[in-house]
NUZALUM-435654 format. One record per residue (C-alpha): y, z, x. Coordinates in nm, 4 decimals, always signed. Layout:
[gunu [Y, Z, X]] ...
END
This chain:
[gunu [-18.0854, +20.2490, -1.2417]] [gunu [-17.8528, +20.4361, -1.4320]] [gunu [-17.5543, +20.2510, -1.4515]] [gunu [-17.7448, +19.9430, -1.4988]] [gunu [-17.5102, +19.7133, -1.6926]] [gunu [-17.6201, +19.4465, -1.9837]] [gunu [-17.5707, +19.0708, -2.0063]] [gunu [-17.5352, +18.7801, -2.2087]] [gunu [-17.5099, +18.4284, -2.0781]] [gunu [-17.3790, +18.1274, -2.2737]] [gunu [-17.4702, +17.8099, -2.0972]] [gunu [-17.7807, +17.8886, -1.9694]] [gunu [-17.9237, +17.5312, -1.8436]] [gunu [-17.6710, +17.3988, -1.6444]] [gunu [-17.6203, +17.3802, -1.2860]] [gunu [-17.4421, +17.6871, -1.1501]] [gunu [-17.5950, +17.9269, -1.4405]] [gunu [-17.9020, +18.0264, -1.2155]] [gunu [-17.6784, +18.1504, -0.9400]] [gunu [-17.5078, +18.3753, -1.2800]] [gunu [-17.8982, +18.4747, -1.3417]] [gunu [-17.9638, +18.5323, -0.9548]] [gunu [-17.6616, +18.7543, -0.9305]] [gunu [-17.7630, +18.9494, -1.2398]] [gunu [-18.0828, +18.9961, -1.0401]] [gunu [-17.9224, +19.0804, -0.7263]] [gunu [-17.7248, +19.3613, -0.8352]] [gunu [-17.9817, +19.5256, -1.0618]] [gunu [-17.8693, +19.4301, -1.3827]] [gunu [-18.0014, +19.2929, -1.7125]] [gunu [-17.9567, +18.9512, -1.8495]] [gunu [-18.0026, +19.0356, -2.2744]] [gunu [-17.9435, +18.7239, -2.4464]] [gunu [-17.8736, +18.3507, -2.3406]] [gunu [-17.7248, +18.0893, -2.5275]] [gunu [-17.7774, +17.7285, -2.4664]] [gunu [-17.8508, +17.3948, -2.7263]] [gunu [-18.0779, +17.2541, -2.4723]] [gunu [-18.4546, +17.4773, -2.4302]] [gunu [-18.5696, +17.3956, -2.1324]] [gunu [-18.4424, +17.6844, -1.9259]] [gunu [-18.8139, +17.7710, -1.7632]] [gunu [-18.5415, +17.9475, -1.4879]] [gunu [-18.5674, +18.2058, -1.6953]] [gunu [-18.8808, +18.3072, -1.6455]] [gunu [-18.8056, +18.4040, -1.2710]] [gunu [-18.5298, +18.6142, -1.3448]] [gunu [-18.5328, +18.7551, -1.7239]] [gunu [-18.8288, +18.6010, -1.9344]] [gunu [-18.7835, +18.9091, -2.1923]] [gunu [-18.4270, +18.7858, -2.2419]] [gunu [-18.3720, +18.6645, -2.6238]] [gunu [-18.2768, +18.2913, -2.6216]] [gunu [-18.1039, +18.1348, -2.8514]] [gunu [-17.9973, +17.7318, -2.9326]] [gunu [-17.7931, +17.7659, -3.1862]] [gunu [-17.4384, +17.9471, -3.1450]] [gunu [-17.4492, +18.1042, -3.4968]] [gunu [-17.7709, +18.3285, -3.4379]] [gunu [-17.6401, +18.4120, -3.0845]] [gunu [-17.3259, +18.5422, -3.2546]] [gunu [-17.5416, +18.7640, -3.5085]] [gunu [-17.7634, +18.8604, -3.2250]] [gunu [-17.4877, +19.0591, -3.0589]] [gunu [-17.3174, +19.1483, -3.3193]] [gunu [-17.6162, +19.3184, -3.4439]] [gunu [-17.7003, +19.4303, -3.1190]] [gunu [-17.3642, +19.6352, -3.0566]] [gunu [-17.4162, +19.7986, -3.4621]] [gunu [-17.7924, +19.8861, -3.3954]] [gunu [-17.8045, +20.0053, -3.0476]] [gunu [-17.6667, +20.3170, -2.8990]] [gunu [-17.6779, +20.0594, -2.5599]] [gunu [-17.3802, +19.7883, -2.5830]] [gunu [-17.3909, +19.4380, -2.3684]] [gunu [-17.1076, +19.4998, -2.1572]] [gunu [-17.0510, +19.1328, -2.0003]] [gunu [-17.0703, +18.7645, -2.1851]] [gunu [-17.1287, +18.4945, -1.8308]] [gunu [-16.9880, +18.1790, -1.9203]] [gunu [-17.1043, +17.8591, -1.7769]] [gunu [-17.0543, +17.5883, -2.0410]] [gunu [-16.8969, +17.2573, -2.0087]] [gunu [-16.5384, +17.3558, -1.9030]] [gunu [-16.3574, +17.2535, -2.2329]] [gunu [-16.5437, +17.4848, -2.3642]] [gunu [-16.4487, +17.7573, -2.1652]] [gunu [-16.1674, +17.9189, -2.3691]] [gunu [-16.3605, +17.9281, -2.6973]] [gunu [-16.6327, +18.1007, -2.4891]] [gunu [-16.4076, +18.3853, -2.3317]] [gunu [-16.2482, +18.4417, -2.6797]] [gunu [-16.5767, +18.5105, -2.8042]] [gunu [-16.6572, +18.7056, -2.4976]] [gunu [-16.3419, +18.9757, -2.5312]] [gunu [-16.3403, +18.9647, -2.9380]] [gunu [-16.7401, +19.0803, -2.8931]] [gunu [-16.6167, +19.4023, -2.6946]] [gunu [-16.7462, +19.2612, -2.3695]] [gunu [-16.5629, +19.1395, -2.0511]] [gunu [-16.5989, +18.7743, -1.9721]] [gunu [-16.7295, +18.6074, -1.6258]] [gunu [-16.6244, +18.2446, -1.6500]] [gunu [-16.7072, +18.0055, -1.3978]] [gunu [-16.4101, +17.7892, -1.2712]] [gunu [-16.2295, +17.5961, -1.4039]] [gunu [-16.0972, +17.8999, -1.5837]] [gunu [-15.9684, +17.6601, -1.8538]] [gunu [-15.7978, +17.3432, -1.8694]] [gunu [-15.4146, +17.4751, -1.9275]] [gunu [-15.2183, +17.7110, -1.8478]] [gunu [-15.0984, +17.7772, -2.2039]] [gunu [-15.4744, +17.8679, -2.2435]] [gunu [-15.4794, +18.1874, -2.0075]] [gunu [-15.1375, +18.2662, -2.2105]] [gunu [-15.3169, +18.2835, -2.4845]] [gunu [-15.5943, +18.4984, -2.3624]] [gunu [-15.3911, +18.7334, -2.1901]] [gunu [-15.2574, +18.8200, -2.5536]] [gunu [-15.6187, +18.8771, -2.6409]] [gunu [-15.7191, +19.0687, -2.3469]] [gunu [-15.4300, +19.3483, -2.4711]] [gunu [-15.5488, +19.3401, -2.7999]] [gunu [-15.9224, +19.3826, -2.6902]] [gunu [-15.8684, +19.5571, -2.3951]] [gunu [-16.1566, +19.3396, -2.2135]] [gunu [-16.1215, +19.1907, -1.8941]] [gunu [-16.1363, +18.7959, -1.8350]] [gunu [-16.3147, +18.7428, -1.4938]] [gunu [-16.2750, +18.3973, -1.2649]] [gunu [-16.5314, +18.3026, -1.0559]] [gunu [-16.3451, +18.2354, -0.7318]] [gunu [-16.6036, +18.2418, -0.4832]] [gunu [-16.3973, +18.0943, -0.1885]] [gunu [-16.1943, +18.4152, -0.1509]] [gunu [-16.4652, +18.5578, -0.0675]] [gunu [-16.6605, +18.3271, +0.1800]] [gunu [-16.6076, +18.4899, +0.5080]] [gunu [-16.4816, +18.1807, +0.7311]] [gunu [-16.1973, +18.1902, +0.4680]] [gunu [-16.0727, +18.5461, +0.4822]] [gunu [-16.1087, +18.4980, +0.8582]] [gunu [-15.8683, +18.2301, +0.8174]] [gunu [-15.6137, +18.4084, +0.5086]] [gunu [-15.6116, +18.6868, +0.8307]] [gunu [-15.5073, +18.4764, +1.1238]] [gunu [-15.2367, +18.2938, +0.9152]] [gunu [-15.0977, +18.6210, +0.7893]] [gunu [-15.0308, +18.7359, +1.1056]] [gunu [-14.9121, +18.4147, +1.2592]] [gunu [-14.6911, +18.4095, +0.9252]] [gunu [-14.5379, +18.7572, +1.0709]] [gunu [-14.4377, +18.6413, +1.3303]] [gunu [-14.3257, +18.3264, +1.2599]] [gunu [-14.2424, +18.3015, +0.8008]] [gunu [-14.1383, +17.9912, +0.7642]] [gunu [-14.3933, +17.8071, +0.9713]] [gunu [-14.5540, +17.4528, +0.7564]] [gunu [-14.9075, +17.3985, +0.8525]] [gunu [-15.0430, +17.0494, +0.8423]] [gunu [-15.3937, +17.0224, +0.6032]] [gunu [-15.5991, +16.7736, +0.5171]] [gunu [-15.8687, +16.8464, +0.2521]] [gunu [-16.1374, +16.6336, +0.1806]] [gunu [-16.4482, +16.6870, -0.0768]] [gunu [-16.6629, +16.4107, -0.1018]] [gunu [-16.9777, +16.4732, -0.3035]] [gunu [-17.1469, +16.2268, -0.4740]] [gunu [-17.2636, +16.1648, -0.8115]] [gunu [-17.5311, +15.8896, -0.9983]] [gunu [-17.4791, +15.6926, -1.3321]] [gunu [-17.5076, +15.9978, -1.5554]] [gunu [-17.1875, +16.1885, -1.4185]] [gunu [-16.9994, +15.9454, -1.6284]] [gunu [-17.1611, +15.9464, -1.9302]] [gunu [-17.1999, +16.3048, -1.9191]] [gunu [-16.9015, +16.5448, -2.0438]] [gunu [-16.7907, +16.5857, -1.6813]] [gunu [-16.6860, +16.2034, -1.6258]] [gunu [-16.4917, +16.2701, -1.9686]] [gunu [-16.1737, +16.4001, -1.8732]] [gunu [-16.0852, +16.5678, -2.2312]] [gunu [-16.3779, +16.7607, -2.1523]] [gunu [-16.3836, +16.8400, -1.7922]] [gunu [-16.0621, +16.7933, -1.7218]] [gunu [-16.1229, +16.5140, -1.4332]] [gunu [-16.2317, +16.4812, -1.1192]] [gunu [-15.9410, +16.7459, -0.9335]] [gunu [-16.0554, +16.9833, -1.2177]] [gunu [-16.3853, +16.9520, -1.2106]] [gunu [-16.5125, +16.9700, -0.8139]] [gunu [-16.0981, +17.0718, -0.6957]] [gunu [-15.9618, +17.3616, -0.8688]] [gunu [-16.1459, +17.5908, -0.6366]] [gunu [-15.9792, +17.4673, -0.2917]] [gunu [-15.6622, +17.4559, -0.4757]] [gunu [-15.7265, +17.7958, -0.5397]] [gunu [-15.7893, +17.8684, -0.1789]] [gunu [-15.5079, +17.6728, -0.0304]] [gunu [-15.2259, +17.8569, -0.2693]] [gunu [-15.4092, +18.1701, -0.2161]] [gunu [-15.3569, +18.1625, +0.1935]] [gunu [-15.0363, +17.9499, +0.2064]] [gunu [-14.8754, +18.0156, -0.0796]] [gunu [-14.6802, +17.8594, -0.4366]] [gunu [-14.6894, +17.5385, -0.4734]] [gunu [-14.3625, +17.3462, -0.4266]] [gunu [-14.4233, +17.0263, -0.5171]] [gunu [-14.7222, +16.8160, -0.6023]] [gunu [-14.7844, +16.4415, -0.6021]] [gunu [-15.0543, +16.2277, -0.6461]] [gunu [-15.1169, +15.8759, -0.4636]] [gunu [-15.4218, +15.7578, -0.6698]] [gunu [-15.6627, +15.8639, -0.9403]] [gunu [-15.9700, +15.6669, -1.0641]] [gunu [-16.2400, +15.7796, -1.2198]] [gunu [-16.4298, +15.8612, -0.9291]] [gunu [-16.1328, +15.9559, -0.6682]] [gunu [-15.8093, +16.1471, -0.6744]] [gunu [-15.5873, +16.2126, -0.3857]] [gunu [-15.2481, +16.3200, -0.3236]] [gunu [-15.0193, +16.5806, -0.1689]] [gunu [-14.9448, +16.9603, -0.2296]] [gunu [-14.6470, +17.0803, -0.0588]] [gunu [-14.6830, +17.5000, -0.0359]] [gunu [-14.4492, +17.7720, +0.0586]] [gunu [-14.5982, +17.7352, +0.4247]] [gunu [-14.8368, +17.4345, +0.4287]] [gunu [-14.8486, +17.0218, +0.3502]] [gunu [-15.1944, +16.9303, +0.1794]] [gunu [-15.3326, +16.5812, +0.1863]] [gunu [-15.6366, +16.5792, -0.0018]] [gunu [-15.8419, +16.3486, -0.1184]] [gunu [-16.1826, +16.4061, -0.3733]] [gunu [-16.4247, +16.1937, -0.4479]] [gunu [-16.7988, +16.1174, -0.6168]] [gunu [-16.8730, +15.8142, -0.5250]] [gunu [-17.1169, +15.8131, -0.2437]] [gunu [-16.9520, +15.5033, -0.0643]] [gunu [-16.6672, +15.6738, +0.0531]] [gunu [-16.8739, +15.9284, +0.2607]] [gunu [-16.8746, +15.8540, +0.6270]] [gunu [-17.1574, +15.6659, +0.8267]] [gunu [-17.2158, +15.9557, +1.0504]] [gunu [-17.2871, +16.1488, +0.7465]] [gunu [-17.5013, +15.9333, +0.5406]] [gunu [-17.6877, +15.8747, +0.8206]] [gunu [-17.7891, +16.2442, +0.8612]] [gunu [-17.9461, +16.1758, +0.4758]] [gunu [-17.6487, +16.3697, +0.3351]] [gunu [-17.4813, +16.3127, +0.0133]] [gunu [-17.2118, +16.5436, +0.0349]] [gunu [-16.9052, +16.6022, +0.2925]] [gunu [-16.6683, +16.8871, +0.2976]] [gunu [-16.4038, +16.8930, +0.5214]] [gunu [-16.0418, +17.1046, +0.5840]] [gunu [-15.8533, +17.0691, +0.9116]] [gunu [-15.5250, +17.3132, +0.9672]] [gunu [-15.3517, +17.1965, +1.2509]] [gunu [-15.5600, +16.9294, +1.3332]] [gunu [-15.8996, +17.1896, +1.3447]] [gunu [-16.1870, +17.2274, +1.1209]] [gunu [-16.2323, +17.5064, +0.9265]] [gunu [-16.5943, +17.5592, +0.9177]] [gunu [-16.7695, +17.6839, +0.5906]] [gunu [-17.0310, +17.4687, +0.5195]] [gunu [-17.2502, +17.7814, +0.5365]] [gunu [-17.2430, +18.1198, +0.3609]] [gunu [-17.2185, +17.9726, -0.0262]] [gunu [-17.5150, +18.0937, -0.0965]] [gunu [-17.4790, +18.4539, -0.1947]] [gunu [-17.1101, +18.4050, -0.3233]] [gunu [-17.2111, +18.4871, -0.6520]] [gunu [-17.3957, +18.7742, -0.6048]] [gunu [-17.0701, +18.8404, -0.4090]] [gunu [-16.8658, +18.7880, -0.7097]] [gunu [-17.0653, +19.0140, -0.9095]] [gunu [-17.0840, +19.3000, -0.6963]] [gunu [-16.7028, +19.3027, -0.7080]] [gunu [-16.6029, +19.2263, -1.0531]] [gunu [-16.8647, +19.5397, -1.1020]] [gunu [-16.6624, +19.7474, -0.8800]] [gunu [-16.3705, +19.6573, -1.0658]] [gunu [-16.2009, +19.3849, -0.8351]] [gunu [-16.2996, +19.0528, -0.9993]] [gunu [-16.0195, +18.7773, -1.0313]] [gunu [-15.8294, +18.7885, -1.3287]] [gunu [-15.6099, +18.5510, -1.5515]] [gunu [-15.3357, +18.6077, -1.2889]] [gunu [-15.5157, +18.5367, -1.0597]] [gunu [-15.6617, +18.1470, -1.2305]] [gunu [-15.2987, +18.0284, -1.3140]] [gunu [-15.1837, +17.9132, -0.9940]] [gunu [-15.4869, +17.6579, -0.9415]] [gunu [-15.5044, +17.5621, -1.3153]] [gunu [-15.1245, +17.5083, -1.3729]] [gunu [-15.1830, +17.2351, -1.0198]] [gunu [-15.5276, +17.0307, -1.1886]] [gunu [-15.2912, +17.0123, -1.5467]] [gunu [-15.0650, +16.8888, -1.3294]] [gunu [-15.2277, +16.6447, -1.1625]] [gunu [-15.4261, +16.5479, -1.4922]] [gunu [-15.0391, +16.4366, -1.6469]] [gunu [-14.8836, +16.2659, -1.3526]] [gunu [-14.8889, +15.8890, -1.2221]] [gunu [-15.0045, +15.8151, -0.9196]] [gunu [-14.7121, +15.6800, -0.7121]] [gunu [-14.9848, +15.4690, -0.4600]] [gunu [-15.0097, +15.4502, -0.0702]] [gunu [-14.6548, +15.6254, +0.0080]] [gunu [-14.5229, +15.8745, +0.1969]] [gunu [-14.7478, +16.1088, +0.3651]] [gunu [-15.0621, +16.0093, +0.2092]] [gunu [-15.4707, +16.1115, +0.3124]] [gunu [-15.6293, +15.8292, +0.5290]] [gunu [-15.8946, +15.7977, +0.2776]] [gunu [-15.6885, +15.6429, +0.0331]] [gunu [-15.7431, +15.3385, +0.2645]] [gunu [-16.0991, +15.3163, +0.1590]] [gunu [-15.9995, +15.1934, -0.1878]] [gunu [-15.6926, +15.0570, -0.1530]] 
END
């Protein structure tokens, strides 16, 4: 393949990075060098098992720094799939090595961060890429198109949402970084920032944002758009999933209703990142810009008290309080 382009990975044994690997795969590329502290990553071995692996950050850093002096060949992307305070130390690293970043969501944990990296970009002239896979899940464009045009005809229409993400989680999720909010940010960072993204994406700015309750293992609250209200309410604790699911055997529930109708996309994840890839390769990956909106709402949410069960509140908030 000619154009073939060359990766590194940083995070290479945590959940998401095979889907990085697969999509590497998928569009005929080649996966380099992969970073993680923890070695057993056997995953590699379906995908790149001539890939140099490294454990230790400061012999990844010579690797490609060596690589780019003694090779006519350069690696031309860094993935990024580490724990998501991480994430900004990681893309500096990525744009300051000559490569473009791919960053799994969230971007980073404040806004002031993608400030900060936007300076970089210009002074690199690499490209920070977000992995926003909903934009591209067809069930949602289908829906971006029929508001559009219903927003044509009628702009200052407010739709009525209700988002719910229920997905649960054992023992370890707290005692891992992610039930750490320093590190991950919280719960709305850590399994929300992506319908935020969505939401803002097909309805527009935020104009207000409020939250009714955060715990440790549930937010909710209310984002008031340009053209939409949002309850929402997220969750990993599997008690507040409903009978009807847990009685299919299913640990996970996924639910948004505009209007009072579901919005089904419970399907078609499971190429999104090959989808991602193919377009950030084509030039048309999601940039800084394009992160703020739904990281400026989760540092948002991380700094505000909860004002409880008023107002226009999600009816799950009943199941706690």
């Amino acid at each position: 393949m000619p154009n073939k382009k060359r990766f590194a990975l940083i995070g290479a044994s945590g959940y998401i990075a095979p889907r990085h690997m697969k999509a590497i795969t998928d569009t005929g590329n080649e996966l380099i060098a992969a970073l993680d502290p923890y070695d057993g990553i056997g995953i590699m071995d379906s995908h790149f098992p001539q890939a140099s692996f490294f454990t230790e950050f400061e012999r990844f850093d010579r690797f490609i720094d060596k690589y780019h002096r003694e090779n006519e060949k350069k690696i031309d992307y860094i993935g990024i799939t580490t724990p998501n305070y991480l994430h900004d130390a990681h893309i500096r690293f990525a744009l300051k090595s000559g490569c473009d970043a791919i960053c799994e969501k969230p971007l980073v944990l404040n806004p002031h961060n993608i400030d900060q990296l936007k300076i970089i970009e210009q002074e690199t002239g690499k490209k920070v890429n977000n992995i926003l896979q909903l934009r591209l899940h067809p069930s949602i464009i289908t829906l971006k198109e029929k508001v559009q045009k219903e927003l044509e005809q009628n702009p200052n229409k407010i739709y009525d949402i209700d988002l719910t993400y229920l997905t649960s989680r054992g023992k370890w999720y707290f005692v891992s970084w992610k039930g750490d909010e320093a590190k991950s940010g919280g719960i709305a960072s850590n399994i929300g920032v992506h319908f935020y993204d969505m939401l803002a994406w097909i309805f527009g700015e935020v104009k207000e944002n409020i939250v009714h309750l955060k715990q440790p293992d549930a937010n909710a609250g209310l984002l008031r758009l340009k053209n939409a209200n949002v309850r929402w309410f997220l969750s990993v604790n599997y008690d507040y999933i409903p009978e009807e699911v847990k009685a299919q055997g299913q640990t996970t529930f996924r639910s948004i209703t505009v209007e009072g109708e579901e919005i089904e996309f419970s399907g078609g994840f499971k190429d999104l990142h090959t989808r991602s890839y193919e377009e950030i390769l084509a030039g048309n990956g999601f940039g800084l810009d394009e992160a703020y909106g739904s990281i400026d709402i989760v540092s948002q949410i991380r700094k505000m008290t909860p004002i409880g069960l008023k107002d226009d509140y999600h009816p799950f908030c009943k199941k706690i309080i």
